[in-house]
Each structure stands twice: as structure tokens, then as C-alpha cells.
N, C-alpha and C positions, 0 to 999 in steps of 0.2 A: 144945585140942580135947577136952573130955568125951567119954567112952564114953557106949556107947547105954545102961547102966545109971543113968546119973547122976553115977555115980564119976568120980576122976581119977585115981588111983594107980599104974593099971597105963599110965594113956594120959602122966603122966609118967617114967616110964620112955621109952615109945616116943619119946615128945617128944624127949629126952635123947639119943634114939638117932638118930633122923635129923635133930639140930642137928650131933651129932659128925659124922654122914656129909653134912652140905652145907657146914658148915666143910672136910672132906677133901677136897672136889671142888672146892671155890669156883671154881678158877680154871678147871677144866674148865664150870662154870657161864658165868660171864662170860664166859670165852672165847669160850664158843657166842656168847652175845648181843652181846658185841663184834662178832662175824662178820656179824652180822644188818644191822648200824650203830646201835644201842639203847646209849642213855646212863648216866648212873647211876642214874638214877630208874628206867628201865627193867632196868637190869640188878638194882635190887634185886627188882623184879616179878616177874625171870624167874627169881631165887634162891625167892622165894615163892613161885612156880606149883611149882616140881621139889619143893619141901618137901612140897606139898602131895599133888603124883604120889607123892611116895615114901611119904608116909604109906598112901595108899590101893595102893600094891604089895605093901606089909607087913601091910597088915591082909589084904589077900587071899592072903597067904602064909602067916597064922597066925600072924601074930606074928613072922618070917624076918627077919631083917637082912640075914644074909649069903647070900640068895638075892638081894639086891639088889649091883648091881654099877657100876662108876664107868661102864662102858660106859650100864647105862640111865641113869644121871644125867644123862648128856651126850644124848643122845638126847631126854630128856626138856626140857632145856634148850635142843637146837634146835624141840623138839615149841613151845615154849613164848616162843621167841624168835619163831618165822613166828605162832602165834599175836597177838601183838604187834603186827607189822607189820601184817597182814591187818586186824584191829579198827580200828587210826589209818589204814591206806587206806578201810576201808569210814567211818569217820568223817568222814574228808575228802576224798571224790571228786576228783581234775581238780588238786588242789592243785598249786602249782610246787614241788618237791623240791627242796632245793641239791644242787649235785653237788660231791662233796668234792673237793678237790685233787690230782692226782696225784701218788701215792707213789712218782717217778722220778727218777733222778740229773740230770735236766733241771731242777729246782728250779719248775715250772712254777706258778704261782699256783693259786689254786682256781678254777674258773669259775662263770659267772654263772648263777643261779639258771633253771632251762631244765623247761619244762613236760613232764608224766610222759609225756605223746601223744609230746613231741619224743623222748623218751629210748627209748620204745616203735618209734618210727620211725628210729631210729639204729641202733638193736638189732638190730631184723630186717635193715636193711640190712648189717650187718656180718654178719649169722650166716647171708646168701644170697652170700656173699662164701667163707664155709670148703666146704671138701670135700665131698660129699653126705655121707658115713659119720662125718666130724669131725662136721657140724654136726645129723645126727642126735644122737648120742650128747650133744652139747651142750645142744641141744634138752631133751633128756630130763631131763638135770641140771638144767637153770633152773628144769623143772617138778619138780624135787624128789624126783624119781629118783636113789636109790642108785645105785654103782658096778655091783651085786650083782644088782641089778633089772634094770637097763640092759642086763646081760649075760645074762640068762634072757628077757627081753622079745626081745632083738634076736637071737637064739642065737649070739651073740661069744663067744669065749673071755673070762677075766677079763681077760688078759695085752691083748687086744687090742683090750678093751672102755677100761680103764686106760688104754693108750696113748693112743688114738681122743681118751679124753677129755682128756687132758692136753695134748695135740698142738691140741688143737679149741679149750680154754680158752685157751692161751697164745697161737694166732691171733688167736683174737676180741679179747683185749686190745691183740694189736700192730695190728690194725685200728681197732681204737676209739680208741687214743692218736693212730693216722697220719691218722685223720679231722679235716676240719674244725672 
């Protein structure tokens, strides 16, 4: 990436500098977009978008590297992982999703490829299933609310915001697996 003068000397240096810090974080990278369900083709996209977030946090920082932190890399990797997904939803409407196999001591097969409407209507029906205050707090998370948020929005404690959510998530799974 050339500076706005034309040069490239000082932009490789920077180049230099945020390959050394996406090489340092890789796995906090990936990680994110593993968590996403984003493949390798995708997980190298999401190493390229955070390169690219990080160039432009450095150049708004004056040139700072180490104003930059592993925390926003990874942030930026989830910024950049939902990004992702959202684009190929809005690209293919309605599409049937596979649903991957469960990760259980049950050794269960994967199941059969089940339309996004079914999975939407399994959802809700498990998550009118948890507690009122679990399935707030769950609620909130799906839509992409922080721990952090979750508890200034709702005026929880963290302690109980935390819990709420952990107790909330782990139902919804043991509901989701005991369904049909």
C-alpha cells in the first residue's frame, strides 16, 4: 500500500510492522473466524481484513504499533468474521445451510442439510423454552452483545450478567441437542 505521497519507504516499514503483528496473533485471528464456521479461504480473508483494520489504526495513531493491541486484533477478527457471514447471507437468501455434526460423546452423525427458516424456528422455540432472565441475556448475545453491554443495558451485575449468560447458553444447547 503506497503512502498518499507516492513513496513507499516509510509504508514499508509499516507493511513490516503489521505482517510481524498478524503473524503474532494468527491464531487469535483464525480462532475468531473459526468460531464464525469460516473455512480457509475465508479465514485467510479475515487475516486480510484485520491487516487491513490495523493498518488504518496505525496510521490514525501516527504511526503507533504499540498503541495497537492483541485484544483489537481479535475484535477486529470477529468485526471481520460477522462481516463475512452477513455478505454470503445477503448473497444467498433462503439458502439450505448444513448443520454440522455434533461435537458429543454420543458420536452422533451430522444431520441433514435443514433450511435457515427451520433452524430460525428451532431457535426460537428452544430460547422460549429458558428462563425469562437466561433467555434475555441469551437473546442479547445472539444479537451480538458483549458480556459488558448486556450488563449496562439490563442493569445486572457482571457476576450475574456472566452467570445468566452461561447458565442460558448451556440450556439452549442441552435443549437443542434433546430436540427432535
Amino acid at each position: 500500500m503506497p503512502d498518499a505521497d507516492g513513496g513507499g519507504a516509510p509504508n514499508a516499514a509499516l507493511s513490516a510492522q503489521i505482517e510481524e503483528l498478524t503473524t503474532r496473533w494468527a491464531g487469535l485471528i483464525r480462532g475468531a473466524a473459526l468460531r464464525h464456521g469460516l473455512d480457509q479461504t475465508d479465514q485467510d480473508d479475515v487475516l486480510q481484513r484485520v491487516r487491513v483494520r490495523l493498518w488504518r489504526a496505525i496510521e490514525r495513531r501516527g504511526g503507533e504499533t504499540g498503541a495497537v493491541t492483541g485484544s483489537y486484533a481479535y475484535q477486529a477478527a470477529v468485526s471481520a468474521a460477522i462481516d463475512i457471514v452477513r455478505e454470503r447471507r445477503a448473497r444467498f437468501p433462503g439458502r439450505h445451510l448444513p448443520v454440522e455434526a455434533l461435537d458429543d460423546a454420543g458420536g452422533r452423525a451430522a444431520a441433514p442439510a435443514v433450511s435457515e427458516a427451520d433452524l430460525v424456528t428451532r431457535l426460537n422455540r428452544a430460547l422460549g423454552a429458558l428462563e425469562q432472565s437466561r433467555r434475555i441475556a441469551v437473546r442479547l448475545h445472539l444479537a451480538g452483545r458483549h458480556q459488558a453491554e448486556i450488563a449496562r443495558v439490563t442493569g445486572w451485575s457482571d457476576a450475574k450478567t456472566r452467570n445468566l449468560l452461561y447458565r442460558g447458553l448451556e440450556d439452549l444447547r442441552r435443549i437443542l441437542q434433546e430436540a427432535p
